[in-house]
Every structure is written in C-alpha cells, then in structure tokens.
C-alpha positions as CSV (number, residue, x, y, z in Angstrom):
1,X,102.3,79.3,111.0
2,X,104.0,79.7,114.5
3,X,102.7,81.9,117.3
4,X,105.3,84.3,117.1
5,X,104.6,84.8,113.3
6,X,101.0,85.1,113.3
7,X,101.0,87.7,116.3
8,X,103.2,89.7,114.5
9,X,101.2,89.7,111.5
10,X,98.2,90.0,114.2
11,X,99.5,93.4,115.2
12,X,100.2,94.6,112.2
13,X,96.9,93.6,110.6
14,X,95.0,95.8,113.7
15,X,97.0,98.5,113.0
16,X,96.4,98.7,109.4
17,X,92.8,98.2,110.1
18,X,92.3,100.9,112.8
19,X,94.1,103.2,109.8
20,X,91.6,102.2,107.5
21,X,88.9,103.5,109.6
22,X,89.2,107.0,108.5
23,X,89.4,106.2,104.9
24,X,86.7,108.3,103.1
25,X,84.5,105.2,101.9
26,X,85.5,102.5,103.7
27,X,82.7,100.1,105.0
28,X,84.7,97.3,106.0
29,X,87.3,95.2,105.7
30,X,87.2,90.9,105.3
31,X,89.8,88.7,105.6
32,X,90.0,86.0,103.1
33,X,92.1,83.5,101.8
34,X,95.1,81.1,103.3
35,X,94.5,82.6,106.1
36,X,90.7,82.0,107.1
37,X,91.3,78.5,107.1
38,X,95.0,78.5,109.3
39,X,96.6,77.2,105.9
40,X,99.0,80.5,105.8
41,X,102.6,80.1,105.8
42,X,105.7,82.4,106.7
43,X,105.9,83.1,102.7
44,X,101.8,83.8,102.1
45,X,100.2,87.8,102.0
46,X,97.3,88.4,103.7
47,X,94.2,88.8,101.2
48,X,91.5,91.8,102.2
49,X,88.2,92.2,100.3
50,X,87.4,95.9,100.7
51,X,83.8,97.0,101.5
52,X,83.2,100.5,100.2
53,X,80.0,102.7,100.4
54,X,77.5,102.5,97.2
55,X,79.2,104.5,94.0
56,X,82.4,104.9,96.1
57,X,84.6,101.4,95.3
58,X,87.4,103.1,93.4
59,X,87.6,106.7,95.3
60,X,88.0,104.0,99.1
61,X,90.2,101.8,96.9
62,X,92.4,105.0,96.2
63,X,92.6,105.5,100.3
64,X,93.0,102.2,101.0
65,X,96.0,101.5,98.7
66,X,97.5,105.0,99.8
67,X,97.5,103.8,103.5
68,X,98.5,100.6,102.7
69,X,101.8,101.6,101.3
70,X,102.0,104.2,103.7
71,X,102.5,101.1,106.3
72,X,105.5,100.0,104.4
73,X,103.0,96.1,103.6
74,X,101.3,97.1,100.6
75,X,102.0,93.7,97.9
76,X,103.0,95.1,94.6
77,X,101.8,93.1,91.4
78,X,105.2,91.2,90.9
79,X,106.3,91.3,94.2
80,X,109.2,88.6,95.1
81,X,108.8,88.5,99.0
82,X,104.9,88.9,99.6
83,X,105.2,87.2,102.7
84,X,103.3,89.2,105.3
85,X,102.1,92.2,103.1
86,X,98.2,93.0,101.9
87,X,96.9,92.0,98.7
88,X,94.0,94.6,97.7
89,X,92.5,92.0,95.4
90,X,88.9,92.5,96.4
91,X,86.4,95.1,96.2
92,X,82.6,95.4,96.4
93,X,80.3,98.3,97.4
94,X,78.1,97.9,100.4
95,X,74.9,97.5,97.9
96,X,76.2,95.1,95.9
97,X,77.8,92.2,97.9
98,X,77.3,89.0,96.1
99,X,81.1,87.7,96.0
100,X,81.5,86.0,92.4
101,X,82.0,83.9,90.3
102,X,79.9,80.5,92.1
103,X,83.0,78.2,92.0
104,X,84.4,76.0,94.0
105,X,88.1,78.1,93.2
106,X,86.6,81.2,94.9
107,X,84.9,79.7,97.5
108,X,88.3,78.0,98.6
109,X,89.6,81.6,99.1
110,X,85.8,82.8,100.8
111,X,84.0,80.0,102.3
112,X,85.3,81.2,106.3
113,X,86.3,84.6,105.9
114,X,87.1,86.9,108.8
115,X,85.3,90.2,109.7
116,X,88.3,92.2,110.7
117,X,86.3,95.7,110.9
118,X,82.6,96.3,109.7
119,X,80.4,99.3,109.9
120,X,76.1,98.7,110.4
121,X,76.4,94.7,110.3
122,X,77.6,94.4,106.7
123,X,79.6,91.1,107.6
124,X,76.3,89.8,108.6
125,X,74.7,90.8,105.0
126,X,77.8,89.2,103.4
127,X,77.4,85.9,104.9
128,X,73.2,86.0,104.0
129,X,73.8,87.3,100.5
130,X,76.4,84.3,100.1
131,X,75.1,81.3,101.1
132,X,76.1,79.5,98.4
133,X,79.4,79.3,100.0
134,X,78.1,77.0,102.3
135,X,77.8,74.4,99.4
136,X,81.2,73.6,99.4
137,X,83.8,72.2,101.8
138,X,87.0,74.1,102.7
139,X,89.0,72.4,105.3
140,X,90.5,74.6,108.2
141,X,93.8,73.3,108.4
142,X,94.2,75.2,111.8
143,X,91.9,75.7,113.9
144,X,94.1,76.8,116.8
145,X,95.6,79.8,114.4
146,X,91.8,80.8,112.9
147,X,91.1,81.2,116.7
148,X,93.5,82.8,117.5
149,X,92.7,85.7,114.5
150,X,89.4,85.8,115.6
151,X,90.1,86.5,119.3
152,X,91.1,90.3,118.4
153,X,89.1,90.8,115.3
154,X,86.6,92.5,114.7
155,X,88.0,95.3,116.2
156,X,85.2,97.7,117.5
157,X,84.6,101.1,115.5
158,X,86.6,104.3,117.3
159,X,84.2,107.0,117.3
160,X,87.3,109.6,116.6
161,X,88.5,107.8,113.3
162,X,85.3,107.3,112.6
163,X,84.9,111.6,112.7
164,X,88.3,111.7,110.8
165,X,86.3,110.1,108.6
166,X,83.4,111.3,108.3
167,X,85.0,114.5,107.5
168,X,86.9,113.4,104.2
169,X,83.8,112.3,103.0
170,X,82.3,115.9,103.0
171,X,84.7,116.6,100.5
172,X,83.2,113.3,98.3
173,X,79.7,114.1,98.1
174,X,77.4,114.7,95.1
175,X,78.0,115.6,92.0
176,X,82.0,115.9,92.9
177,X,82.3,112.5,94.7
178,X,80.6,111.1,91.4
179,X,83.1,112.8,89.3
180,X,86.1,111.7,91.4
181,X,85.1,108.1,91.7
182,X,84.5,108.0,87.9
183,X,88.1,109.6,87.4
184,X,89.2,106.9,89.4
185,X,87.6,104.0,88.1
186,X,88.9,105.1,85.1
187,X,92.8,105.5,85.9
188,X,92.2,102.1,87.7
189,X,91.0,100.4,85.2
190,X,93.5,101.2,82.8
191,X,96.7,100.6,84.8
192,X,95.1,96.7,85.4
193,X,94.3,96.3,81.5
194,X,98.1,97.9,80.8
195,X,99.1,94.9,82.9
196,X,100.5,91.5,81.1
197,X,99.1,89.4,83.8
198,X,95.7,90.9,82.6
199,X,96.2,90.3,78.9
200,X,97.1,86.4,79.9
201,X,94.8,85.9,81.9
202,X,91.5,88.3,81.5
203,X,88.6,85.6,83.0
204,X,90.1,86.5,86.3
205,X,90.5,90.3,86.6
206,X,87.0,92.4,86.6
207,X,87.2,96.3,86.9
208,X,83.7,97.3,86.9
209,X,82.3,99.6,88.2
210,X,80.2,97.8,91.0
211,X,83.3,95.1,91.4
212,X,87.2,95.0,91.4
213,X,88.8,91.5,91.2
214,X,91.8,90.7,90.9
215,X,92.5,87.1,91.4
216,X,95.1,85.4,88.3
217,X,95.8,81.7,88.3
218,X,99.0,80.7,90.4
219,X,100.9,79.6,87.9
C-alpha cells in the first residue's frame, strides 16, 4: 500500500478509535487481517475484533456499529467499494478470549494482530490465551507498512472519554444492562440468520452469546 494511502487510513483509524472509547462496553479494539501483515491494498477494509466487557458483546456491538456509520466507514454486508471502511466481523467479551476455530484460515487473518486501543492489558491476555497462533506461519508481506501502523497505535486511554464512558454504562447495569444486551443479541442474531450469505454459508457465521463471527468464504 503507498504511504500516502496508509496514513490516510492511519488517521482515520485513530479517529475512529479515540470515538470508540466512550462506547458503553468497549474493552478494546484489535486489528486483524490484510493489514497485520502489510498485505492490504487500496481495494481491502480494515478488519476490527471488538473486545467488550463480560455479558456486554451485543449492547458495545450496538455502539460500535452506531459510531462506525456515524464516521461515514462503516462496511455494509454487500458493499461494492469496501476499500478503506471497517468490517465489525469480530467480537468476544473480555472473559472469554480464545479467538476460534484452531485453523490455519483464521490464523492467517490473527497470527500478528495489532493492539490499536486496550483497557487493563487485555491485548496481553489475548496473545497468552492464543498461543496456538504461534503454530503457524503468516508471512508479513510488509514490514515497512506494519511499522509504520504500529508507530501510532496503541493509542493511550483519554481519561475524559474514558468518563464519557463510564457514564453510559451507569445506564447498563444490572438487571437492565442484562435485559438490554439480551434484546440485542437477539435482534442481532436474527438480522445475520435473515442473511443469504448466512444460509450459504452457516460454518462461518457464530452469534452466540459469548462470540460474534462473521467471517464467509471469499468466493
């Protein structure tokens, strides 16, 4: 990818993770795919796997897909130009972080992900909870461009979006947070199974309630 390109999707990627910050839920935010290894071109997204806090995936998936169309980059299923826009293909809670299935597919897209923003070391818990992604061999096709992504990421945590929000989540605790991420899982859930990709193609898509995958053969 050429310099210009990749700081412009640099900048944008910051800004979109400073955003995501205040997102009631949010634990962190992991780069993965094409880009990780410098293999991204002008045409590719960029591919997040979304931390969230225990018994919270689908209420911070709610936020995070809100902000992410609010940045005008938000990659729709069928999209025809996804060049530059985020694909929210990846979620696990913060007590649950083993990134599945053991293949070598998935490990192409997560064998040197990027910690773009985490909160209490969760990156670090990632990469222990995952070393089975160290069994297989994913080239980096750039090195010069990975460096250059990990040379302003991780960003540091802003204690005033942090407040921002730690605020929202006052309004997602107990017994109401718990009804709210159920009402979400569930609306979630159904609008990927309405999908055709889904019905195609179901070994890749898992909405559960401790995981949301998305990730359908290229075909």
């Amino acid at each position: 990818m050429e310099v210009e390109l990749l700081d412009r999707r640099l900048k944008k990627m910051e800004s979109f993770v400073r955003s995501l910050q205040t997102a009631p839920g949010v634990r962190a935010v992991i780069l993965t795919g094409s880009m990780t290894t410098g293999a991204a071109s002008e045409k590719s997204d960029i591919d997040l796997l979304i931390i969230s806090a225990p018994k919270r995936l689908y209420t911070a998936r709610f936020f995070v897909t809100i902000l992410a169309i609010l940045s005008g980059n938000k990659r729709r299923v069928y999209d025809k130009n996804p060049a530059g826009k985020f694909c929210l293909n990846f979620s696990l809670p913060s007590d649950k972080l083993d990134i599945l299935p053991h293949d070598r597919r998935c490990a192409g897209f997560h064998r040197h992900i990027i910690n773009l923003w985490d909160s209490g070391g969760i990156f670090e818990q990632i990469l222990a909870e995952n070393s089975w992604l160290k069994d297989y061999d994913v080239k980096i096709e750039s090195q010069e461009n990975v460096n250059q992504i990990k040379k302003i990421f991780p960003i540091k945590s802003s204690k005033k979006l942090s407040s921002i929000q730690k605020i929202g989540e006052l309004f997602f605790y107990g017994w109401f947070g718990d009804f709210i991420e159920n009402v979400q899982f569930k609306i979630q859930k159904s609008v990927v199974e309405s999908r055709l990709m889904f019905k195609m193609d179901k070994y890749r898509f898992v909405v559960e309630k401790n995981e949301l995958r998305l990730h359908p053969k290229k075909r």
